[in-house]
N, C-alpha and C positions, 0 to 999 in steps of 0.2 A: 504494500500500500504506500503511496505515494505522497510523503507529509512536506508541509511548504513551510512549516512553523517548525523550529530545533527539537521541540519537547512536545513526544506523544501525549504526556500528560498535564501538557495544558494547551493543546491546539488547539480542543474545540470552544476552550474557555478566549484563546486570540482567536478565533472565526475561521479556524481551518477548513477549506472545502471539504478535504478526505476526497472522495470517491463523487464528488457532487459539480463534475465539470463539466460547462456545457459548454458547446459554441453554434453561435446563430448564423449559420449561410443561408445565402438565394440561391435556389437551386440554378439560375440562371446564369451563374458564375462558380461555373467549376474549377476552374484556375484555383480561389483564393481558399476553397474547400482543400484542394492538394496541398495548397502550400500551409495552411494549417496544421494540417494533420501530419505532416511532416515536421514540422515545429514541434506540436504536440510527442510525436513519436523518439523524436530525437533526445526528449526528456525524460522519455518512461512514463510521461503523463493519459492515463485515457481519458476519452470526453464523449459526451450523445452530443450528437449533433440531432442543433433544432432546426427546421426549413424556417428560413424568413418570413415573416407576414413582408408579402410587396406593395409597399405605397404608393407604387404607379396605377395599381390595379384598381383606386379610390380614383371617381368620375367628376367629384365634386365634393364642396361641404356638406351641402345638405345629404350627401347617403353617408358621410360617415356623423353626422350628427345623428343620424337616422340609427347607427350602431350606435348612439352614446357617446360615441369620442367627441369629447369636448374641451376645451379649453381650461385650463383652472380659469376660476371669475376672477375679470380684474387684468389677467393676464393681454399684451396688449401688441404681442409680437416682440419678433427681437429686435432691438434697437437698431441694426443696421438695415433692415427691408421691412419691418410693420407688419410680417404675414403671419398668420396667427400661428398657423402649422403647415410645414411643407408635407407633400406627399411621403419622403423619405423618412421626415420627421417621426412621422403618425408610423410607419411603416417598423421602423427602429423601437419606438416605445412597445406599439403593441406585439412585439416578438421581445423585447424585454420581461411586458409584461405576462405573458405567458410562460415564461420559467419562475415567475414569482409566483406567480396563481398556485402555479407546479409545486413549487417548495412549500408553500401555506397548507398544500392539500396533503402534503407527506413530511409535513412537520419536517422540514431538512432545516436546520440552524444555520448552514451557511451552505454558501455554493461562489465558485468560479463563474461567471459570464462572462465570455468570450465572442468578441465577431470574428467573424472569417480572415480579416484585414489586419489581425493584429504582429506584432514582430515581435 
């Protein structure tokens, strides 16, 4: 088992993954799935891979308002373009939040999330 924290005996107390690693690709981009998993493998690290939610596949505001994604209130865009949520934005959170849901539902105390992109 593959510990990221010095002391098995107090990992899960500093938020050691253990066995709780994910990483989120688009099936669309196989490349960055290889080059992950090859990172990953190079460490002795295993990980599930999640399929990305794609936020290109959102036609507009109103259908993903229409799912609930919504804005925090208040929230007024990023300061440098004003737009509330980009399509990648929405895209990126809600495949976030799908391994959160994930860990809430199997009690997991900590986990790795990883995108495909990472180095």
């Amino acid at each position: 088992r593959h510990r990221f924290c010095p002391s098995a005996d107090s990992a899960e107390a500093l938020g050691d993954p253990g066995e709780n690693v994910f990483v989120i690709s688009q099936m669309r981009r196989p490349s960055r799935l290889r080059h992950a998993l090859h990172e990953l493998y190079r460490e002795g690290i295993s990980a599930k891979i999640v399929d990305a939610v794609d936020g290109d596949g959102f036609r507009s505001q109103d259908e993903m308002e229409q799912l609930g994604i919504l804005p925090v209130p208040g929230y007024v865009g990023h300061k440098n373009h004003g737009i509330h949520l980009t399509t990648g934005e929405v895209g990126c959170f809600m495949s976030h939040f799908t391994i959160w849901h994930h860990m809430v539902q199997h009690q997991l105390p900590a986990a790795l999330i990883l995108e495909d992109d990472f180095d």
